[in-house]
KOLKE-320600 format. One record per residue: x, y, z of N, C-alpha, C in turn; residue number from 1. Coordinates in Angstrom, 3 decimals. Layout:
N
<pt <X Y Z> <X Y Z> <X Y Z> NUM>
...
This chain:
275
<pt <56.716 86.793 151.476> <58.081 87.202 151.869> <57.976 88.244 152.983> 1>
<pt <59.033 88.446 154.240> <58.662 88.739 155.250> <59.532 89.921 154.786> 2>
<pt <59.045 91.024 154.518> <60.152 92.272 153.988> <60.682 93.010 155.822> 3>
<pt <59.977 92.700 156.544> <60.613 93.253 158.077> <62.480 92.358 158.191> 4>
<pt <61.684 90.990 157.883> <62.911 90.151 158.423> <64.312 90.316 157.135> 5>
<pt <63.690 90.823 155.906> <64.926 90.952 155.180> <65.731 92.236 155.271> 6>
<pt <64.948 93.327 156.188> <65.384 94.373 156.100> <66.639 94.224 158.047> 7>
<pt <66.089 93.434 158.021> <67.045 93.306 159.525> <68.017 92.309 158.909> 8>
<pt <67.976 91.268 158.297> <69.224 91.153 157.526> <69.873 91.900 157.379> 9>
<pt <69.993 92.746 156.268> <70.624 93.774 155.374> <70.932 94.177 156.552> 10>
<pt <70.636 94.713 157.242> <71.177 95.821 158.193> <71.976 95.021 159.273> 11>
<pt <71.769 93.812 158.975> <73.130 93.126 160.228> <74.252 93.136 159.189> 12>
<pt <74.299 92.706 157.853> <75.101 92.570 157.010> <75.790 93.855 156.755> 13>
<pt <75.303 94.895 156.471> <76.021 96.501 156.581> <76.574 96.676 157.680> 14>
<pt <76.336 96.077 159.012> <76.854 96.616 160.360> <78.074 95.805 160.014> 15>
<pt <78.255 94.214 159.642> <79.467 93.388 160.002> <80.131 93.835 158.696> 16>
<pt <79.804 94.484 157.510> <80.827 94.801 156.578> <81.738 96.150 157.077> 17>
<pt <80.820 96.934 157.776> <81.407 98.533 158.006> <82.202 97.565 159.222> 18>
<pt <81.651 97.471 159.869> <82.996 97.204 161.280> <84.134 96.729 160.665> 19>
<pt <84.224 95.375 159.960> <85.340 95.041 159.014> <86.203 95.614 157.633> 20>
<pt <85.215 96.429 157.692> <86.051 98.433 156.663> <86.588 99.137 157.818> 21>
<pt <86.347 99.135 159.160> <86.748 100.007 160.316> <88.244 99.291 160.644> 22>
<pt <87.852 97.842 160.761> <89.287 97.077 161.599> <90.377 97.213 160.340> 23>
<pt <90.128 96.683 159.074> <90.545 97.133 157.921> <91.744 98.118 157.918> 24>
<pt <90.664 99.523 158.294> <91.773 101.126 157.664> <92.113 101.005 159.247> 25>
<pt <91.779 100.659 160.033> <92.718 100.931 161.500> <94.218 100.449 161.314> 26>
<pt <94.084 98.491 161.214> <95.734 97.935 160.352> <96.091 98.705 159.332> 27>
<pt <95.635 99.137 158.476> <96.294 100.052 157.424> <96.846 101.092 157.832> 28>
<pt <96.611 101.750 159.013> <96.585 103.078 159.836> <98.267 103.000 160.517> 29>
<pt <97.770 101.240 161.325> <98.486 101.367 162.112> <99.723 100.845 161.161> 30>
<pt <100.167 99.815 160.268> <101.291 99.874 159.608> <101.667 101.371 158.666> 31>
<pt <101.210 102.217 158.107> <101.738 102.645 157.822> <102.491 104.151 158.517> 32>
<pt <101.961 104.197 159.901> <102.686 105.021 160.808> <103.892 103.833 160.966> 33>
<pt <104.041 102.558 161.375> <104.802 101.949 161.882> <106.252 101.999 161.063> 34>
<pt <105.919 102.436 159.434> <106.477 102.462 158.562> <107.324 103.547 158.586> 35>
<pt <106.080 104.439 158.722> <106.892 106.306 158.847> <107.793 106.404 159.584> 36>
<pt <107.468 105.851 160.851> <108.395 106.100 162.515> <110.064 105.141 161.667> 37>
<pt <109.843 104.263 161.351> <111.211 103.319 161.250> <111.702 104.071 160.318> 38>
<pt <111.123 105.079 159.447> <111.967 105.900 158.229> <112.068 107.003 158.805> 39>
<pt <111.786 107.529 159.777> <111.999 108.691 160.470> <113.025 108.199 161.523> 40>
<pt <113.088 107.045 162.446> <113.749 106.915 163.477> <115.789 106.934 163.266> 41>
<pt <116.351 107.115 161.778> <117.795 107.293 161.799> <118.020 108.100 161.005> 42>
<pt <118.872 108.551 161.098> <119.139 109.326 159.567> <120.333 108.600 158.675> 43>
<pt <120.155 107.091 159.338> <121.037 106.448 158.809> <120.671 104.991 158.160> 44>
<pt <119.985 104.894 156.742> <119.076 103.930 156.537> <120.050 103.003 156.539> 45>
<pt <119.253 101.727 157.127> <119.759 100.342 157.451> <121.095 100.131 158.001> 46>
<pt <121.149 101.207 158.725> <122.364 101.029 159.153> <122.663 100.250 160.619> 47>
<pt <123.707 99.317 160.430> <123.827 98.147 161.899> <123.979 99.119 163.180> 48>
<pt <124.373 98.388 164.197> <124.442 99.249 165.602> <125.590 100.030 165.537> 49>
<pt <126.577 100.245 164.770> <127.719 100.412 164.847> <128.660 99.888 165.221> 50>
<pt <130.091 101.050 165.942> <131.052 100.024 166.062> <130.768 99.788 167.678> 51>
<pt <131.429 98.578 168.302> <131.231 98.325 169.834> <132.266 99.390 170.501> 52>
<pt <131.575 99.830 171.961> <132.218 100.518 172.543> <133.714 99.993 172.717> 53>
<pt <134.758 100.878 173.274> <136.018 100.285 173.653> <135.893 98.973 175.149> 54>
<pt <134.575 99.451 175.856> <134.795 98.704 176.835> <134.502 96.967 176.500> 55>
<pt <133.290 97.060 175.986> <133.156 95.621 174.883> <134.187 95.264 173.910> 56>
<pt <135.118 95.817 173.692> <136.133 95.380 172.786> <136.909 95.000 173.421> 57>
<pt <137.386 95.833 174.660> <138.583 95.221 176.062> <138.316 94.527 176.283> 58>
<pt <136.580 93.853 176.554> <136.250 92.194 177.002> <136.765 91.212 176.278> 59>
<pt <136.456 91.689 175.408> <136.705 90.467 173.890> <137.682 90.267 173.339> 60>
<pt <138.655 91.180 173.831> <140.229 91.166 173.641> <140.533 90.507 174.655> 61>
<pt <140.401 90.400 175.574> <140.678 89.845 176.843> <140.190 87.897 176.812> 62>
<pt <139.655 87.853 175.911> <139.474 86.133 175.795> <139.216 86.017 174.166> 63>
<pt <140.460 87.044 173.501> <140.992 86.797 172.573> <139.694 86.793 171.116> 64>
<pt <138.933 87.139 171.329> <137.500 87.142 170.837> <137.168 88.397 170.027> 65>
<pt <136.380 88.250 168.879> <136.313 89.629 167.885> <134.900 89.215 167.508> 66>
<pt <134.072 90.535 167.408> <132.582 90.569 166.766> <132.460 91.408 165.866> 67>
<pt <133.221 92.128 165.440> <133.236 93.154 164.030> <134.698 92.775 163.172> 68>
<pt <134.071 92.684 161.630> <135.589 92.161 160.952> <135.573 93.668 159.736> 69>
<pt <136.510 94.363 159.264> <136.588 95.428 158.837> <135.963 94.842 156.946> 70>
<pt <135.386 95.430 156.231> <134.937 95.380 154.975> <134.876 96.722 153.924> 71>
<pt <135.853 96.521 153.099> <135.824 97.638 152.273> <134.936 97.900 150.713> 72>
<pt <134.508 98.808 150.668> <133.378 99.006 149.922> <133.779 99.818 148.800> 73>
<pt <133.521 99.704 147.323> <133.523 100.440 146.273> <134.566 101.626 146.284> 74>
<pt <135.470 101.725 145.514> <136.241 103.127 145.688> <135.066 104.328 145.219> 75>
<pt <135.433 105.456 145.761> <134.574 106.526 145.031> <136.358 107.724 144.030> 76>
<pt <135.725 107.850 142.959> <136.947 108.448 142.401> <136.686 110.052 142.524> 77>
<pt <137.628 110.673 143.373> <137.120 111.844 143.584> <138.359 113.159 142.771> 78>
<pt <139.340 112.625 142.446> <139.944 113.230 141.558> <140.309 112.732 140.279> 79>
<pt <139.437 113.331 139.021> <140.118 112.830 137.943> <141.188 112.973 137.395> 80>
<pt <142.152 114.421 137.467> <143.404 114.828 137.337> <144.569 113.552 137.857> 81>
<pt <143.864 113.643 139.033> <145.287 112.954 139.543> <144.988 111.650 139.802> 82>
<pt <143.724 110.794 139.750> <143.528 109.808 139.316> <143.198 109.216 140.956> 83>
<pt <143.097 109.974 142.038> <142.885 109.413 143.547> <141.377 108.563 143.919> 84>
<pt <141.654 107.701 144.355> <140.492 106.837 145.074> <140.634 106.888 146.460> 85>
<pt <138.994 107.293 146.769> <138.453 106.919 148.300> <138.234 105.225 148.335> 86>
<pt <139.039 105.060 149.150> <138.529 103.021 149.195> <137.736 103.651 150.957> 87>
<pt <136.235 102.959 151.545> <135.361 103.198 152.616> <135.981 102.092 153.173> 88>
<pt <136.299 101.962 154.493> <136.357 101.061 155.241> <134.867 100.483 156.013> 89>
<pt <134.427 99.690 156.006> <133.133 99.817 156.903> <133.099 98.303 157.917> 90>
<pt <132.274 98.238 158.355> <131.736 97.433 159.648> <131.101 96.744 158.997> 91>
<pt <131.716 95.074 159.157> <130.613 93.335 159.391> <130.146 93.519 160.899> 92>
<pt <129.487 92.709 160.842> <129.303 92.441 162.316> <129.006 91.039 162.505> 93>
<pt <129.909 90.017 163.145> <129.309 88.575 163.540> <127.978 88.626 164.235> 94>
<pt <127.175 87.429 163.835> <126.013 87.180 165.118> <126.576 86.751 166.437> 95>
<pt <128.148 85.835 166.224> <128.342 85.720 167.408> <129.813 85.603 167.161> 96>
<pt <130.431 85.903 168.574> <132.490 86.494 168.505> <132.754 85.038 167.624> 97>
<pt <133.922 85.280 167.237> <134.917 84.091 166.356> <136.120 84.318 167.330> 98>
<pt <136.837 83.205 167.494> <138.406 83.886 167.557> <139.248 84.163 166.944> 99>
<pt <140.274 85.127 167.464> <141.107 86.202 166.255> <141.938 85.073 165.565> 100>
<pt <142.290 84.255 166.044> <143.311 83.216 165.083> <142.130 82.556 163.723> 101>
<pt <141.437 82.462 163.990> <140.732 81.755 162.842> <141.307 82.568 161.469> 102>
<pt <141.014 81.372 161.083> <141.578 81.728 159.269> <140.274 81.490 158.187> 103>
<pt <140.365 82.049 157.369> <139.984 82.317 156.568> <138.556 82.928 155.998> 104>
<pt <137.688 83.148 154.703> <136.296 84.085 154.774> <135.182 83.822 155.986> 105>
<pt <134.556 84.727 156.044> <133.816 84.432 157.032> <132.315 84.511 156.210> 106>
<pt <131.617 83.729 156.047> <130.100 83.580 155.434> <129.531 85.161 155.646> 107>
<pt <128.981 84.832 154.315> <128.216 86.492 154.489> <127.402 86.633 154.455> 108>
<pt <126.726 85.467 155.286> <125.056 85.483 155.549> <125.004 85.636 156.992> 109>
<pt <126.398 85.779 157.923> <126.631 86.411 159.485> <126.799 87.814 159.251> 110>
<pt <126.569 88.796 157.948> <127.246 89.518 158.392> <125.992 90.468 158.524> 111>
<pt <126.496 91.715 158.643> <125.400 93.105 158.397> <126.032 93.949 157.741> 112>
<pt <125.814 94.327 156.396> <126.862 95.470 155.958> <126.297 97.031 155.865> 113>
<pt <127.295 97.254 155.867> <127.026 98.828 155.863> <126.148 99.254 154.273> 114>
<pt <125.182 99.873 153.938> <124.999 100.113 152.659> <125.535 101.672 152.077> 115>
<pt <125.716 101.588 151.068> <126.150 103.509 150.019> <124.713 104.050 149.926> 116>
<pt <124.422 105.450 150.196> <123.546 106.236 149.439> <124.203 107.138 149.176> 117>
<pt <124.542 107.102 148.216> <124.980 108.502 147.497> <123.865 110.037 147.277> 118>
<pt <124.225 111.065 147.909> <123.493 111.887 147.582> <123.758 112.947 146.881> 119>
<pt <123.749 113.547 145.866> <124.464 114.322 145.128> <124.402 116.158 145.320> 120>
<pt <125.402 116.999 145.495> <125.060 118.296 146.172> <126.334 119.282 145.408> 121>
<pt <125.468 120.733 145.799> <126.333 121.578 144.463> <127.635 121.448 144.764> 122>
<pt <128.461 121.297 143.371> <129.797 121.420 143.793> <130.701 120.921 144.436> 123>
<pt <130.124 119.070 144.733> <130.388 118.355 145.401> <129.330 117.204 145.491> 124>
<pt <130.020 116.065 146.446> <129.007 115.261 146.589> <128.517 114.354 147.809> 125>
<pt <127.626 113.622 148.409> <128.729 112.862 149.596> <127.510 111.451 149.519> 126>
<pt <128.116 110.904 150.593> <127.705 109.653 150.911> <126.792 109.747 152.694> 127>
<pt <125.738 109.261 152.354> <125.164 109.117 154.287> <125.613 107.583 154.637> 128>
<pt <126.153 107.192 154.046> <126.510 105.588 155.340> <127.809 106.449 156.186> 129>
<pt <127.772 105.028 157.275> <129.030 105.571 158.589> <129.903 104.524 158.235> 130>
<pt <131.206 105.052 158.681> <132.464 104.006 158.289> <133.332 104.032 159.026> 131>
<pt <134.198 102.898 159.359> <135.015 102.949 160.555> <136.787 103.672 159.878> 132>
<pt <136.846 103.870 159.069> <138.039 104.832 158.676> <137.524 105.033 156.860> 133>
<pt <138.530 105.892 156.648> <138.498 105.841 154.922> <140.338 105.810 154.571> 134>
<pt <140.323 105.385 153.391> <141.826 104.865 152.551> <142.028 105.977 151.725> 135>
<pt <142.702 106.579 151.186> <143.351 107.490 149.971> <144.316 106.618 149.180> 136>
<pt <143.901 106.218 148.149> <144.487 105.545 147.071> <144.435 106.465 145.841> 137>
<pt <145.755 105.906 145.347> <146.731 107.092 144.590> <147.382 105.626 143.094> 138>
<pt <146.365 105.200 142.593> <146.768 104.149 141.905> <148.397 104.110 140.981> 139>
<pt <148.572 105.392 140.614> <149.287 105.939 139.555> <150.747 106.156 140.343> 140>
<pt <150.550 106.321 141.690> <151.979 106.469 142.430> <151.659 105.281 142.746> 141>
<pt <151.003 104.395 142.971> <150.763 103.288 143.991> <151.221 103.283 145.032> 142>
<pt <150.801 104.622 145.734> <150.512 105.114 147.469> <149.219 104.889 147.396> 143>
<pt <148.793 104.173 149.311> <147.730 104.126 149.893> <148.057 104.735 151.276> 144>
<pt <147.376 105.788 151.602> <147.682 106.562 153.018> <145.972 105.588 153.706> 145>
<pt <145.885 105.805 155.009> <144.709 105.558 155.906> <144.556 106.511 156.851> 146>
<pt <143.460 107.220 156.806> <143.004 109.079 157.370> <143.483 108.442 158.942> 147>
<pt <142.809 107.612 159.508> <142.451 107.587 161.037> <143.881 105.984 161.548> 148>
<pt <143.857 106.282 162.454> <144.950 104.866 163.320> <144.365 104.915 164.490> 149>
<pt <142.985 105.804 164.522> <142.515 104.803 166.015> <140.901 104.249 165.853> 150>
<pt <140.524 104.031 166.838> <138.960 103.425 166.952> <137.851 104.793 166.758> 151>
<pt <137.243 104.737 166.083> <136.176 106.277 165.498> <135.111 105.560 164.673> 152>
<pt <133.919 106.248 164.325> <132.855 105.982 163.509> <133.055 107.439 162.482> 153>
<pt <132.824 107.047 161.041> <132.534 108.497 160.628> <131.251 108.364 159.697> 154>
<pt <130.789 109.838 159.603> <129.430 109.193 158.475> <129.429 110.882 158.064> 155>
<pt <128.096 110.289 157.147> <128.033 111.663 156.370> <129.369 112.282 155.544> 156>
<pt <130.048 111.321 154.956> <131.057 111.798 153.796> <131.144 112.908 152.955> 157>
<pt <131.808 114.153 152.491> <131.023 114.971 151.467> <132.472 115.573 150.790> 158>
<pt <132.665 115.340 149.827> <133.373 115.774 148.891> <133.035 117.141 148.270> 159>
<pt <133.943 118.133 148.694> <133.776 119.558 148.616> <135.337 119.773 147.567> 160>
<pt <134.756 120.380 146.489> <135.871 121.008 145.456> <135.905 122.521 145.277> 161>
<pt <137.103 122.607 145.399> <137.386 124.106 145.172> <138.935 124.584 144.374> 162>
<pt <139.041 125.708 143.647> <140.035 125.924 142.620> <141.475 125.629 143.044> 163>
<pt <141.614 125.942 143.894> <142.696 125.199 144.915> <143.090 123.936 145.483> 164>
<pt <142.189 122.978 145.899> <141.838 122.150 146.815> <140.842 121.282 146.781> 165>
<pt <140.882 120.134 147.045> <139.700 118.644 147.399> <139.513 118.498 149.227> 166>
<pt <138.842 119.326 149.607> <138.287 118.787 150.822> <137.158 117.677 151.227> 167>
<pt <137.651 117.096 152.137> <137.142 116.118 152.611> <136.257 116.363 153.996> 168>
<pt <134.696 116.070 153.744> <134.429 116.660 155.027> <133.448 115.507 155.494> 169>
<pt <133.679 115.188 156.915> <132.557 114.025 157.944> <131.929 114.283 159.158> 170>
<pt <131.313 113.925 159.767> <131.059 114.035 161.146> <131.706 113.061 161.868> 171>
<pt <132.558 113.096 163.105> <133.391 112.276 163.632> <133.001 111.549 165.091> 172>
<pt <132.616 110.190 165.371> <131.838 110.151 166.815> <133.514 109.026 167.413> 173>
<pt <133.730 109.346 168.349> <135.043 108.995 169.175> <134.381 108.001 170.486> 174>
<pt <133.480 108.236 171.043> <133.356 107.577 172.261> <131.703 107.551 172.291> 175>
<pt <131.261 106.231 173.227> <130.003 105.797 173.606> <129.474 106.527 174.389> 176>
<pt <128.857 107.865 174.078> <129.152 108.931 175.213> <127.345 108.653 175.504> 177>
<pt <126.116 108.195 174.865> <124.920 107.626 175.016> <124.976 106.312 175.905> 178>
<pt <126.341 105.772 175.919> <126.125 104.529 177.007> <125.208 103.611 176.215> 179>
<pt <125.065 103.408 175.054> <124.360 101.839 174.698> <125.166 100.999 174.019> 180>
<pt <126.645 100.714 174.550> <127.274 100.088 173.681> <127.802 99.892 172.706> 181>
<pt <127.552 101.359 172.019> <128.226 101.432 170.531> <128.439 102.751 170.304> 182>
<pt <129.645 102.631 169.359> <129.545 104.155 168.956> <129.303 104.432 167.778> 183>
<pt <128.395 105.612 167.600> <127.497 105.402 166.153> <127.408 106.926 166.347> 184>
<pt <126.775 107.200 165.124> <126.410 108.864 164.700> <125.303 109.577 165.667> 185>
<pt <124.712 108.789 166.318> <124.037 109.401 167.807> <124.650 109.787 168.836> 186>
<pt <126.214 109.476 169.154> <126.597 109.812 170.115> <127.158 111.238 169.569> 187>
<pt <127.883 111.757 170.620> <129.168 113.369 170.791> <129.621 113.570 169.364> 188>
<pt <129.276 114.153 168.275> <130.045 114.418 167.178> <131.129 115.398 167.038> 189>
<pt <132.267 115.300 166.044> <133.210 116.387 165.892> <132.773 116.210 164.510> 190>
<pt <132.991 117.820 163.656> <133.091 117.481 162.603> <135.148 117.749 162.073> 191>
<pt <135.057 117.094 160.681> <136.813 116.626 160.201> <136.632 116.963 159.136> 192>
<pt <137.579 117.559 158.905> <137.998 118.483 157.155> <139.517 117.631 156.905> 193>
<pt <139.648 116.997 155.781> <140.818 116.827 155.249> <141.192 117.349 153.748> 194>
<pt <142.361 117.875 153.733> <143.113 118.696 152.123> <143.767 117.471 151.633> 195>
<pt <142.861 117.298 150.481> <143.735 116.348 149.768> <145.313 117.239 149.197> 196>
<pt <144.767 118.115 149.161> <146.275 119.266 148.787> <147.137 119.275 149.758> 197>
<pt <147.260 119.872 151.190> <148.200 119.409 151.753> <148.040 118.474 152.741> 198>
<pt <146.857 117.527 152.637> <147.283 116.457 153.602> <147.154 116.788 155.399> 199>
<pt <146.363 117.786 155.667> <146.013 118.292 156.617> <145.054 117.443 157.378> 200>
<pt <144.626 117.159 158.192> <143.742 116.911 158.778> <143.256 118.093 160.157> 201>
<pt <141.919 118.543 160.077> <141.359 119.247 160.898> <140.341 118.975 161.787> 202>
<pt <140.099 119.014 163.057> <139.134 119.218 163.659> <138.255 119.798 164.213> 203>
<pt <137.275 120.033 164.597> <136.182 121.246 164.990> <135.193 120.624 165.768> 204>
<pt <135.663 121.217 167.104> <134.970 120.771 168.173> <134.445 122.196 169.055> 205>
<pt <133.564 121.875 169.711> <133.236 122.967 171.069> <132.931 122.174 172.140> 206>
<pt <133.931 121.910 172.872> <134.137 121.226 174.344> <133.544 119.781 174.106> 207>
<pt <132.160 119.878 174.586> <131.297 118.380 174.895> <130.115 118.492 173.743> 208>
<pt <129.825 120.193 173.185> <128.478 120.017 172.534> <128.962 119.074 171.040> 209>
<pt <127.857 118.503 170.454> <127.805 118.125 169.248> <127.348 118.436 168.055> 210>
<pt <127.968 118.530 167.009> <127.839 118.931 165.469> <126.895 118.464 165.421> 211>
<pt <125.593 119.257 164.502> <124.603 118.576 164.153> <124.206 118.902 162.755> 212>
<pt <125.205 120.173 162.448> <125.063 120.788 161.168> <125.912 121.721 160.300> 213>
<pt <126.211 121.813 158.862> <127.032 122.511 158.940> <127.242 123.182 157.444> 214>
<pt <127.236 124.271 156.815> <127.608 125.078 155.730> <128.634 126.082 155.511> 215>
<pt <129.203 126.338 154.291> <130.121 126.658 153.735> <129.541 128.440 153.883> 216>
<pt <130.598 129.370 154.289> <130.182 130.468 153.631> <130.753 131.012 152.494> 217>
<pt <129.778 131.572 151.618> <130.057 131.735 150.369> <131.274 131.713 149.695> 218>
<pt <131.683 131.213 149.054> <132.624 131.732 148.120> <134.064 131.991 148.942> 219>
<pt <134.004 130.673 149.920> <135.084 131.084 151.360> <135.174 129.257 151.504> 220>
<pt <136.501 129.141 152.297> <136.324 127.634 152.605> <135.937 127.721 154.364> 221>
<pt <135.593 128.729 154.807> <135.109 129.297 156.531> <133.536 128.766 156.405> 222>
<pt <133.230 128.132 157.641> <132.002 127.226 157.756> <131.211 127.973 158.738> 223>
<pt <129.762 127.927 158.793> <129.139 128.222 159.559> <128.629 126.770 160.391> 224>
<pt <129.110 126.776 161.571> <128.508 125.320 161.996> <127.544 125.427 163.872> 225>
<pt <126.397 124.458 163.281> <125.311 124.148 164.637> <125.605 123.062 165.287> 226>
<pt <125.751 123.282 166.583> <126.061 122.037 167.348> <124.942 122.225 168.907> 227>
<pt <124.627 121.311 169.055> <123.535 120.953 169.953> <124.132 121.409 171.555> 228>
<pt <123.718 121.864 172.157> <123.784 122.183 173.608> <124.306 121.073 174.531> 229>
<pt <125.364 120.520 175.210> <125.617 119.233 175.261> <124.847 119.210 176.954> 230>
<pt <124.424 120.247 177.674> <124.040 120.360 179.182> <122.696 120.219 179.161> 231>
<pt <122.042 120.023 177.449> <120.818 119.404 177.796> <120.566 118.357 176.996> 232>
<pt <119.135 117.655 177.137> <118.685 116.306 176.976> <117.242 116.175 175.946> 233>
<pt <117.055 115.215 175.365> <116.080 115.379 174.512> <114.488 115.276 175.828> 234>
<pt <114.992 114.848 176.969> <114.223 114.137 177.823> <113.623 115.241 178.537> 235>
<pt <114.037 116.434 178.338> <114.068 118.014 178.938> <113.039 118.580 177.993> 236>
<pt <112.330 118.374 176.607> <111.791 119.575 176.008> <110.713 118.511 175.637> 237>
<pt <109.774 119.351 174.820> <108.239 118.389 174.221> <108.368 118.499 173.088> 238>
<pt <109.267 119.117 172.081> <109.683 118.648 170.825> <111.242 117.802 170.803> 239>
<pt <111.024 117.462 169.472> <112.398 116.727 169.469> <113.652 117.690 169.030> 240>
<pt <113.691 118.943 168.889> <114.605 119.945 168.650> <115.706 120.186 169.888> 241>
<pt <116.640 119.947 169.362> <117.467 120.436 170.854> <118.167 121.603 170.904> 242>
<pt <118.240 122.297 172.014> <119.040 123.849 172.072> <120.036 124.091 171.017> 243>
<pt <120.018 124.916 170.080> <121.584 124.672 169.694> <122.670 126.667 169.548> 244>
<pt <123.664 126.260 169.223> <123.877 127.412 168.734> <124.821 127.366 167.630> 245>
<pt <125.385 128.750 166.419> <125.928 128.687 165.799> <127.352 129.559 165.961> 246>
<pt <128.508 128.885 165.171> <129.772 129.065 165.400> <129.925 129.328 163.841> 247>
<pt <131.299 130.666 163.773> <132.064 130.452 162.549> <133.261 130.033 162.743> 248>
<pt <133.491 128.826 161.681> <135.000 128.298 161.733> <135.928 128.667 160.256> 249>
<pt <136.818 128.992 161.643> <137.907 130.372 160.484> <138.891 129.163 159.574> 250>
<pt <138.890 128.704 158.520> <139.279 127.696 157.723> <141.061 127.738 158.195> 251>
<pt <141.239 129.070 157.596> <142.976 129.361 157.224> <143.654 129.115 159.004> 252>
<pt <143.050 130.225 159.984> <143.310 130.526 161.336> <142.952 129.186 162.084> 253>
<pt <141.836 128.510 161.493> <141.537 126.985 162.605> <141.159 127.427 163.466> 254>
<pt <139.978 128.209 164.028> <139.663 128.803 164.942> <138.276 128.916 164.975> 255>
<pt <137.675 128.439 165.871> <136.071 128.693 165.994> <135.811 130.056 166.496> 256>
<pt <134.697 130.941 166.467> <134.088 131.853 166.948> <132.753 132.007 167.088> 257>
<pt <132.152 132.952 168.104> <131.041 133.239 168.119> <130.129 134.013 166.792> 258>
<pt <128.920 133.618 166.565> <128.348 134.623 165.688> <127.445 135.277 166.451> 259>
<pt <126.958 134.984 167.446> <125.694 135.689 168.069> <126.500 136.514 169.003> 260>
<pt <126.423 137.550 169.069> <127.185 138.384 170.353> <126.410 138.332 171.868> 261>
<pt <127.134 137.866 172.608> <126.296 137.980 173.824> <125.523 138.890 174.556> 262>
<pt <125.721 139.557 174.092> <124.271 140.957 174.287> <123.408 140.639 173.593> 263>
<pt <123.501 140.131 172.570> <121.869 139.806 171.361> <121.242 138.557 171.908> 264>
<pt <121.920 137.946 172.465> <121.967 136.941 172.735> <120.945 137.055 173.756> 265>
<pt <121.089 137.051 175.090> <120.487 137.997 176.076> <119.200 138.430 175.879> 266>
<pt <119.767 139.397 175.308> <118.304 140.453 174.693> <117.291 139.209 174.579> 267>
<pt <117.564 138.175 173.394> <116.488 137.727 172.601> <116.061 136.958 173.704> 268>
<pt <116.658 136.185 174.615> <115.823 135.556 175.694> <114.951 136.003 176.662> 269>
<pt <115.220 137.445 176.967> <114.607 137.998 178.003> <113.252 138.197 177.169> 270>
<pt <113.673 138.782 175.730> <112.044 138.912 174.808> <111.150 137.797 175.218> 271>
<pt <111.965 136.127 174.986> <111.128 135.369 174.877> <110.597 135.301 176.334> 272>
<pt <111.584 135.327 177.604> <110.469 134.986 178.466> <109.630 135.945 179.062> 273>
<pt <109.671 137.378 178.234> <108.759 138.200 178.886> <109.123 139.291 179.732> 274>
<pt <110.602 139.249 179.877> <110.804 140.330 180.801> <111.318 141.671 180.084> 275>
């Protein structure tokens, strides 16, 4: 027995097993980043493109043509006293336009639906899907009011209770202000407070920047809220963080304000760049 020639075996056989343990954990490597990135890339799981801009809707109105059909989803019961239901309005989406006269279901193997995650939070609760309006159903009067009467995306739902009052709170996107055709929770946000008590509807905006975040201060229905710098771009920095700053919004007054005073303000930049 030629022990030279079996030992150069073995050792071709260890070389073609390790290379094929190498190609192996590389595919393993590479799907499960591929995995991470697609669970990192929304903060909106499985959620479709949204709704189409107004200008794609003027087309399609214009040769009488529709690619989103409205679908309502599960009531959520948010007052037991008085017995009120949230009915969600949300977004189908055709693979391809129908015309508006057509009658009757439309297969729901064209569609894409919106899905519920409920996430549960103190003293309240909310939902991360986006929805193209929400319903207030009142079974017991058998009133149904509808929050919105125009074209909007909303997401991030959150049911906030307090001894007084059922607020209703979302992030609100109005226009394709990203330019890809849809308007979805990536574009310009406002955030929207509604009183189920008096039926208020509120908004909270700062010019062009966008909501990106937002908390209650204590034991107050006055919000502390972060909204992103709207004069810059993610395309501008080497992290994915964008400029932001924080505002208090005066609940009762409806009034945004500064929290950082512009002297501190100042100050802290000149620290950072050194002067």
């Amino acid at each position: 027995m030629n022990i030279e020639k079996i030992k150069n075996y073995n050792q071709k056989v260890l070389a073609v097993v390790g290379t094929l343990g190498i190609i192996l954990l590389l595919i393993c490597i590479t799907l499960m980043m591929t995995e991470f990135h697609a669970f990192r890339g929304s903060p909106y799981p499985n959620s479709p493109s949204g709704l189409i801009s107004n200008e794609k809707a003027e087309n399609l109105n214009q040769e009488n043509l529709r690619k989103q059909i409205i679908s309502y989803e599960s009531p959520w019961l948010i007052d037991t006293l008085e017995s009120v239901y949230i009915i969600p309005v949300s977004i189908t989406t055709l693979k391809k336009p129908e015309e508006v006269m057509l009658t009757g279901n439309v297969s729901s193997e064209t569609l894409t639906l919106l899905d519920l995650y409920p996430d549960k939070m103190s003293r309240g609760y909310g939902h991360e899907s986006s929805y193209a309006n929400l319903i207030l159903y009142y079974p017991l009067k058998n009133k149904t009011i509808s929050l919105f009467n125009e074209r909007l995306v909303l997401g991030n739902v959150r049911v906030r209770y307090f001894n007084d009052d059922i607020l209703l709170l979302f992030y609100v996107a109005e226009k394709d202000t990203d330019k890809n055709g849809h308007i979805d929770m990536e574009d310009t946000r406002n955030l929207g407070i509604y009183s189920l008590n008096t039926g208020v509807m509120k908004k909270i905006s700062d010019s062009e920047n966008s909501v990106n975040h937002y908390q209650f201060v204590e034991n107050t229905k006055d919000l502390l809220v972060e909204f992103n710098l709207n004069r810059y771009t993610e395309k501008q920095f080497t992290g994915k963080q964008m400029p932001s700053k924080i505002m208090k919004y005066q609940y009762d007054l409806r009034q945004l304000v500064e929290v950082i005073p512009q002297k501190i303000e100042e100050d802290m930049q000149k620290l950072v760049e050194g002067r």
